[in-house]
C-alpha positions in Angstrom: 57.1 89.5 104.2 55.4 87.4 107.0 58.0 85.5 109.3 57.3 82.0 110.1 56.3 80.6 113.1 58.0 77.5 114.2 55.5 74.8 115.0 55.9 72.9 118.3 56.8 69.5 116.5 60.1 69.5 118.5 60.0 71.0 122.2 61.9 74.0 122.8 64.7 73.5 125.0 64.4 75.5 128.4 66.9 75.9 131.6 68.2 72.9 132.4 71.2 72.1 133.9 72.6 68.8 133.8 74.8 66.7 135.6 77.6 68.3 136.2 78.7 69.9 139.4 78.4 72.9 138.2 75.1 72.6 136.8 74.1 70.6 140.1 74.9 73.8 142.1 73.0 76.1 139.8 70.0 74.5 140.0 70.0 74.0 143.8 70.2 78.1 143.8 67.5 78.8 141.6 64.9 76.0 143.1 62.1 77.3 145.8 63.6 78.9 148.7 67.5 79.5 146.8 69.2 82.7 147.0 68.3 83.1 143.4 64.7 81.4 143.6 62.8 81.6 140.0 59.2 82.2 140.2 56.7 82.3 137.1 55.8 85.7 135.6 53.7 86.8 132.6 55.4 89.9 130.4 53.6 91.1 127.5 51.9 88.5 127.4 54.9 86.1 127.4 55.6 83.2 129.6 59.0 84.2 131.7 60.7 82.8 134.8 62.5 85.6 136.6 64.0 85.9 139.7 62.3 86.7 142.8 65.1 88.5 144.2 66.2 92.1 143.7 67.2 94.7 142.2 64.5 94.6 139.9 65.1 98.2 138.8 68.3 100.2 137.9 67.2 102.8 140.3 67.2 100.3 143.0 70.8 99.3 141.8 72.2 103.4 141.9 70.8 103.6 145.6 72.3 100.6 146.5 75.7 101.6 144.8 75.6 104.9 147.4 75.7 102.5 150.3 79.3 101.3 149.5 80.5 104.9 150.6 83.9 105.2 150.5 84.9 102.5 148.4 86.6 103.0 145.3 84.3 102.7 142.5 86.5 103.6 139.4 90.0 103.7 138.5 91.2 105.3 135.3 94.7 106.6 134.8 95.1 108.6 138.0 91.6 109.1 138.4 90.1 107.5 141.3 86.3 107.8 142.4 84.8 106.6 145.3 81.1 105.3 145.9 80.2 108.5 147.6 81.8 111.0 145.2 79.6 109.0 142.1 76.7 109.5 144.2 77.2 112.8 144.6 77.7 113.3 140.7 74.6 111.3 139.6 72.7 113.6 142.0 73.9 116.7 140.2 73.3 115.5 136.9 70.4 113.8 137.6 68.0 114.2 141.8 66.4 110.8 141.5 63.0 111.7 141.2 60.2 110.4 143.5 58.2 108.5 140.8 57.3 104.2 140.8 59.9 102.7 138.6 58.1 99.4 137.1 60.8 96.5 136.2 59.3 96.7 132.7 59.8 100.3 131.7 62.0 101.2 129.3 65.7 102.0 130.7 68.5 101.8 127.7 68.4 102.3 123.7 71.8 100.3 122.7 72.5 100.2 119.3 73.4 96.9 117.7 77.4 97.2 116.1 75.7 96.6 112.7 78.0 94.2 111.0 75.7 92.8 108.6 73.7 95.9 108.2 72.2 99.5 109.5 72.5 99.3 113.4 69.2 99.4 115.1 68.3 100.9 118.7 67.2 97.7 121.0 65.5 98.7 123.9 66.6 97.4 127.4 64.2 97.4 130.3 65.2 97.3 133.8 64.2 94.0 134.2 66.8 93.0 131.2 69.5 94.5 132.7 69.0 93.5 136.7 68.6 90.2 135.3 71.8 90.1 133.2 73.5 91.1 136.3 72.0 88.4 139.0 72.9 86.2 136.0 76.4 87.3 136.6 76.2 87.4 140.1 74.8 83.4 140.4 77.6 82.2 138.2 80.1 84.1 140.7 78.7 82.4 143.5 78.5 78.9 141.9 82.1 79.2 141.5 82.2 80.2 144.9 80.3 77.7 146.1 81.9 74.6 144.5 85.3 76.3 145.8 83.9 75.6 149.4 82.8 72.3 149.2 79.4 72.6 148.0 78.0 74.9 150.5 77.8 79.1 150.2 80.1 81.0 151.5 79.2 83.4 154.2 80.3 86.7 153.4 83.6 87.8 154.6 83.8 92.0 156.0 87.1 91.6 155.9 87.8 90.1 152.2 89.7 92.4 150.2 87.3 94.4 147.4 86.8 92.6 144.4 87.7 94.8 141.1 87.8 94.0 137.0 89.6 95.4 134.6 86.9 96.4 131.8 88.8 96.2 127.9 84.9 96.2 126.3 83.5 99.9 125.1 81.2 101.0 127.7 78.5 101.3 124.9 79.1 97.6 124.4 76.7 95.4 125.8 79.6 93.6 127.8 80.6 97.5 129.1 77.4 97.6 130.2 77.5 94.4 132.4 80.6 95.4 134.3 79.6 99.4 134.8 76.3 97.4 135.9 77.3 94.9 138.0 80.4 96.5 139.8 78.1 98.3 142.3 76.4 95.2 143.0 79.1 93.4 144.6 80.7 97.0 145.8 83.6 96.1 143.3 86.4 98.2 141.4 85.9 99.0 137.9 89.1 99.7 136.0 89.3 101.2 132.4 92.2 102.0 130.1 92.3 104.9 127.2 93.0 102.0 124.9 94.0 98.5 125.2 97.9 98.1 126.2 98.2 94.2 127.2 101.5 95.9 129.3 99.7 98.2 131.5 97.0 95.7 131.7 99.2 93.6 133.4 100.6 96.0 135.5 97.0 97.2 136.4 96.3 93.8 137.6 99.5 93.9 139.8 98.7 97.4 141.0 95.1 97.4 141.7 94.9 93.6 142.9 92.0 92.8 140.5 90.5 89.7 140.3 89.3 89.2 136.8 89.8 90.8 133.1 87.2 91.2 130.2 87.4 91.7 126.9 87.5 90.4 123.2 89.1 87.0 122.6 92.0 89.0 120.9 92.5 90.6 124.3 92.2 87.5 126.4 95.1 86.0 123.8 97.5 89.2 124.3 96.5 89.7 127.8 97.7 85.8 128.3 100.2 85.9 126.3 101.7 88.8 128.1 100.7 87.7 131.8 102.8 84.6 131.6 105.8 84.3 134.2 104.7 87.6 135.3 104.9 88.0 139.4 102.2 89.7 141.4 99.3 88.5 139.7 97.9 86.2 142.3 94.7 88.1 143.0 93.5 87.3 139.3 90.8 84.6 139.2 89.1 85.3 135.9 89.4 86.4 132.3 86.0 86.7 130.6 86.0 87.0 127.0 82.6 87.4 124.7 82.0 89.4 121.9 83.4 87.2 118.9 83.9 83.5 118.6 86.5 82.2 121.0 88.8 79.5 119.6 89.2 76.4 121.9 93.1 76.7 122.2 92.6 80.2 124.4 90.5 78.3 126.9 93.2 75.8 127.1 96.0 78.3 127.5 93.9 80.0 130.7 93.9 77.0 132.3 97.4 76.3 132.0 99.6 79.2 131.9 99.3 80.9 135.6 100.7 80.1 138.3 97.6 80.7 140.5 94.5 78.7 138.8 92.3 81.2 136.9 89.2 80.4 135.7 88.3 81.2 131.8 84.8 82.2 131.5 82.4 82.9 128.1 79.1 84.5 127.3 77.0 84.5 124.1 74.8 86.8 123.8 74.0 90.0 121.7 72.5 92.9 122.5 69.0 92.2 122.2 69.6 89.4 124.8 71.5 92.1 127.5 74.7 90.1 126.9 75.2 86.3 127.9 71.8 84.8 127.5 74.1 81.3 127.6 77.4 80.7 129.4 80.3 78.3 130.2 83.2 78.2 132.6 85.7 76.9 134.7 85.9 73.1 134.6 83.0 72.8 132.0 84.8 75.0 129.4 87.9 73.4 130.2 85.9 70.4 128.9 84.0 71.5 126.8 86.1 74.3 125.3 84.0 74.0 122.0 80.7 75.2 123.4 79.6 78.5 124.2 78.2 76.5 127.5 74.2 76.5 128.7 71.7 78.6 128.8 71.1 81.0 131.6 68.8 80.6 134.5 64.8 81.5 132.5 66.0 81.5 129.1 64.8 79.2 126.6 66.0 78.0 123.2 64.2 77.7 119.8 66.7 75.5 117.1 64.7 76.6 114.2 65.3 75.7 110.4 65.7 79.0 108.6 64.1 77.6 105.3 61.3 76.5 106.6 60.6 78.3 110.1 60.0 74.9 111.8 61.9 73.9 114.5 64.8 71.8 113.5 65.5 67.9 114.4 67.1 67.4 117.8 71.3 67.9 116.7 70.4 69.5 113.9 72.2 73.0 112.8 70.0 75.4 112.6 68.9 79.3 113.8 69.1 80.4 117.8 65.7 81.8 118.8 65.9 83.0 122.1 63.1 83.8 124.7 63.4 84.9 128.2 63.5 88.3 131.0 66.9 89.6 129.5 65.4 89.6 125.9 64.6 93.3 124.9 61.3 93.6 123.8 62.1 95.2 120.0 63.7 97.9 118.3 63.2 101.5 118.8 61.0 103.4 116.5 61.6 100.2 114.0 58.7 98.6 113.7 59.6 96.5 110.4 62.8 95.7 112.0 61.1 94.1 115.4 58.3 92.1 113.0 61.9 90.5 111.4 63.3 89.6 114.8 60.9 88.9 116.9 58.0 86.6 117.1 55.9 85.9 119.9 58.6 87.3 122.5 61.5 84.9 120.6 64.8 86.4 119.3 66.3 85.2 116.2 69.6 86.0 116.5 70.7 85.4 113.3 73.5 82.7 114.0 73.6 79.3 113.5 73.9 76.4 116.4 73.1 73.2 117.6 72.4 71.4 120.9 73.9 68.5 122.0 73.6 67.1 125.4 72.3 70.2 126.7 75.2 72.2 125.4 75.2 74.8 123.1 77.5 75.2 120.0 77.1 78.4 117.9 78.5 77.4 114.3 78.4 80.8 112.4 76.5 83.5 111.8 73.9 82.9 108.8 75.4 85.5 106.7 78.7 84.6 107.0 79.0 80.8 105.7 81.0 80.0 103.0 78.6 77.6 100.6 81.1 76.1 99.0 79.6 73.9 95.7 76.5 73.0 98.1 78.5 72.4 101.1 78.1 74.2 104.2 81.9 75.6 105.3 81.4 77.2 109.1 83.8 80.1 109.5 84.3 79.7 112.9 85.2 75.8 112.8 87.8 76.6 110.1 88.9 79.7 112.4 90.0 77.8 115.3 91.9 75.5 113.2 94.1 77.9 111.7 94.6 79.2 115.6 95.6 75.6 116.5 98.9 76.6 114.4 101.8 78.2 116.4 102.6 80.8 113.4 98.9 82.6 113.6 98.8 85.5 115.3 94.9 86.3 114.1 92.7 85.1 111.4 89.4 85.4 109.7 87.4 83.5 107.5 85.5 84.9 104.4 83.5 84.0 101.0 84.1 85.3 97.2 82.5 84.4 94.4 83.7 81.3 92.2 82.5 81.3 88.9 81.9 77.0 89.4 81.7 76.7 92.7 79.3 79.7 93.8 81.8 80.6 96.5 85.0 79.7 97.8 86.7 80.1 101.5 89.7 82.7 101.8 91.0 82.7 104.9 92.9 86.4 106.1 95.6 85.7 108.3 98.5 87.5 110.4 101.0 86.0 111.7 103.6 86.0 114.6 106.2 83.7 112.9 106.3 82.9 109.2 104.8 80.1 107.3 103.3 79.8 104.2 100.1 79.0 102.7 100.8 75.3 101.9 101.8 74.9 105.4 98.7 76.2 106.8 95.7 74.5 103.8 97.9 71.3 105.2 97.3 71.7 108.5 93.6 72.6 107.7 93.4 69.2 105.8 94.4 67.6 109.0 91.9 68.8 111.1 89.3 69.3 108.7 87.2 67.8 105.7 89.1 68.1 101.9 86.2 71.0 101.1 86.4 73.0 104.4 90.4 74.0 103.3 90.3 77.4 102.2 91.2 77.6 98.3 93.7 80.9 99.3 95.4 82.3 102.0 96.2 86.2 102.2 98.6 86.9 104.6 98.1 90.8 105.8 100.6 93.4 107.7 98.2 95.5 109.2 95.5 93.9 112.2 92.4 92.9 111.1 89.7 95.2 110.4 86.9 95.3 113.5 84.7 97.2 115.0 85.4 99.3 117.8 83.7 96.1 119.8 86.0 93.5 118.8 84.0 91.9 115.9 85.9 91.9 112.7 84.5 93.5 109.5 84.1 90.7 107.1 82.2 92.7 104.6 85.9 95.1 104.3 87.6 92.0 104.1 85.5 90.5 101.0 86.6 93.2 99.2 90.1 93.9 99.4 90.3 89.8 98.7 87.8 89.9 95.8 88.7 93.2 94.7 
């Protein structure tokens, strides 16, 4: 079947960057002459703006990374490899061979975690991933930058070495980022067998890391076991990405340590080579709702789903993205790319809206509840139920309803007991009458997710309805 092409009744909403100071900053590094200048570029035939600085290529990236010698590059367990000795191990798996590396040749296959359906191979160019990482890197220096007054920092030789502690699979998208990134900034990359908010902790301490990824279920334990602890006053960010993040976690990063650390979040999927919009520090503190603004050359397509136009400004509707860290299709999927992709736009397949420049992702298309024709959001019911003291995780689904068509069951484990009155009241509170889920199941084990974080819905429909 033919996908529709929106129509340019509404214009599509490109970089910008508002008012704040954050935004103020951004835009000052990405105008003619910034450190991360944006020129114009054509790709395929589609309009980009990408940045005129390097590395363009992945192989410029892996001879950069030998520069930074006898640094440590990863920690894992006792394991510890320096710059050198990685250099030394690409070259004996792979003598980089003496061939012109084009910024829009293929580089990665990634397949997508396939939640709602067969995972398919999106393929990455070098361009994707270099600019995911400047992406990274600007946002890093913007914080940097507002820290000192409103002018860049010069470097300091004699700063201790940055390092992250990486909770995301390293097929992940997110893994990705950091394994990517790490060598940019001559940065530690530390990895755990599995995810232990104790050693976490401890790792922090040990290694003097500066910032932790993961999950939002991560961020929560790692937070939750962080508190009061001593020795953590190199830590100045916890990332999270991967699922929906409710607004209490951003509230409880900016609150609970001693030293201030800065909460950070990226949307993005795969096909956009992770965050293609972001939020952090003050921002998400104020806007702890919103999955922030788009990244520097990114645009943004709000497009009605039942009619493939776009939608009216503030109104809910698909995420099309465009821009140098979208991949350009699946591999050897042809049918698959005609679904997702038209003229160089992404449709990712969740729902948002834009307000003020900021971007609110609502759910993902497959997932709302339609409730006797209304429209219940998972994810705005989610963070409700986390606003309550007694939930330890939660997750929203639809059954079928013999009148209604569907009705919300919300999944719940909790840290502390309370019933389901207690928690359909609290709901009620927050909430319109029709977004209260009709039951609550209350469940021993964790939830059911993928090995990335997101949790299985389609396993939970059925033990509910089963």
């Amino acid at each position: 079947m033919a996908v529709p092409r929106p129509r340019s009744r509404v214009p599509r909403m490109t970089t910008t960057f508002g008012g704040s100071l954050r935004a103020e900053t951004t835009a000052r590094l990405t105008g003619p002459g910034g450190e991360f200048a944006l020129v114009d570029a054509e790709v395929r035939g589609v309009p980009w703006r990408v940045y005129e600085r390097g590395p363009h290529t992945l192989r410029e990236l892996a001879e950069l990374a030998a520069t930074w010698g006898e640094r440590v590059f990863t920690v894992y367990g006792e394991e510890r490899v320096t710059y050198a000795e990685h250099a030394a191990q690409v070259r004996g798996l792979a003598p980089l061979p003496d061939v012109p590396v084009d910024p829009d040749d293929d580089a990665t296959i990634l397949y997508t975690s396939g939640t709602t359906g067969r995972p398919k191979g999106a393929v990455g160019t070098h361009r994707n991933h270099c600019t995911n990482i400047l992406n990274t890197l600007l946002g890093a220096r913007v914080t940097a930058t507002i820290a000192h007054g409103g002018v860049p920092p010069e470097p300091d030789p004699a700063a201790p070495q940055p390092g992250g502690l990486c909770t995301f699979p390293l097929f992940h998208i997110a893994g990705i980022t950091s394994l990517t990134f790490t060598p940019l900034t001559g940065g530690k990359l530390v990895t755990q067998y599995r995810w232990d908010p104790a050693e976490a902790v401890e790792l922090v301490r040990r290694e003097r890391l500066t910032g932790v990824s993961g999950v939002p279920t991560v961020g929560r334990q790692f937070v939750e076991r962080a508190v009061g602890e001593p020795g953590l006053e190199t830590l100045t960010a916890l990332s999270m990405g991967g699922a929906p993040i409710p607004p209490d976690l951003v509230g409880l990063v900016d609150t609970q340590f001693a030293a201030p650390v800065s909460s950070a979040n990226g949307y993005g999927l795969t096909e956009t080579t992770s965050a293609v919009v972001a939020n952090g520090g003050q921002d998400y503190v104020s806007h702890p709702d919103s999955v922030g603004r788009l990244v520097p050359g990114a645009d943004l397509r709000i497009v009605d789903p039942g009619t493939g136009e776009d939608a009216e400004p503030g109104e809910v509707g698909e995420l099309w993205f465009r821009g140098p860290n979208v991949v350009r299709g699946y591999w050897n999927n042809p049918e698959g790319t005609a679904a997702a992709f038209t003229d160089g736009w992404f449709h990712t397949g969740d729902l948002g809206v834009v307000r003020d420049g900021w971007v609110y992702v609502v759910d993902r298309m497959k997932d709302v509840v339609i409730r006797g024709g209304e429209n219940i959001y998972c994810a705005e019911v989610e963070a409700a139920l986390f606003e309550h003291p007694a939930v330890a995780d939660v997750a929203l689904v639809g059954v079928p309803h013999d009148r209604l068509g569907e009705q919300a069951v919300a999944v719940v484990t909790t840290r502390a007991e309370v019933t389901a009155e207690e928690l359909q009241q609290h709901v009620r509170a927050r909430l319109a009458g029709f977004k209260v889920p009709e039951r609550v199941v209350f469940r021993a084990e964790p939830l059911p997710r993928t090995p990335s974080g997101k949790v299985l819905k389609r396993e939970l429909r059925r033990e509910v309805d089963g």
